[in-house]
C-alpha positions, 0 to 999 in steps of 0.5 A: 507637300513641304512638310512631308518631304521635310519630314521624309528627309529628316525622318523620326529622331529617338525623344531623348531616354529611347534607344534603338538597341536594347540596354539595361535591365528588365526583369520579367515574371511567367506563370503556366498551368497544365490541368491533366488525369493527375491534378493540376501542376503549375511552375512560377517563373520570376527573372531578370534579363541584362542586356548590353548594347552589343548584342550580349544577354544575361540574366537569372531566374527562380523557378519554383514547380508545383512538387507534391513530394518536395514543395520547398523545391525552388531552381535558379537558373543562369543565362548567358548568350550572345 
């Protein structure tokens, strides 16, 4: 019963390296494939996010769509939130 009231008043701490805010850099990758009457067609998606601490996003990504007529179609894209 000790312990457990000891743990209840001190509660979990963060181990050192572990915030309960999101900072720093993640990157992420996506991929979808839709198959209907006209064949298959897919889209990759390779990005980075920024998080700040405060509550601010940021980031970029490449999106590259399965384009029969331009195949070398490549879009980046920005994002920016709060």
């Amino acid at each position: 019963m000790l312990a457990l009231s000891l743990a209840l008043i001190c509660g979990p701490q963060p181990l050192p390296a572990q915030s309960t805010a999101l900072i720093g850099s993640f990157g992420f990758v996506a991929g979808l494939e839709q198959l209907d009457s006209n064949g298959s067609h897919g889209v990759a998606v390779l990005g980075l996010i920024n998080f700040d601490g405060a509550g601010n996003v940021s980031g970029t990504a490449t999106i590259k769509p399965r384009n029969i007529d331009n195949p070398q179609e490549v879009v980046w894209e920005h994002l920016r939130a709060t």
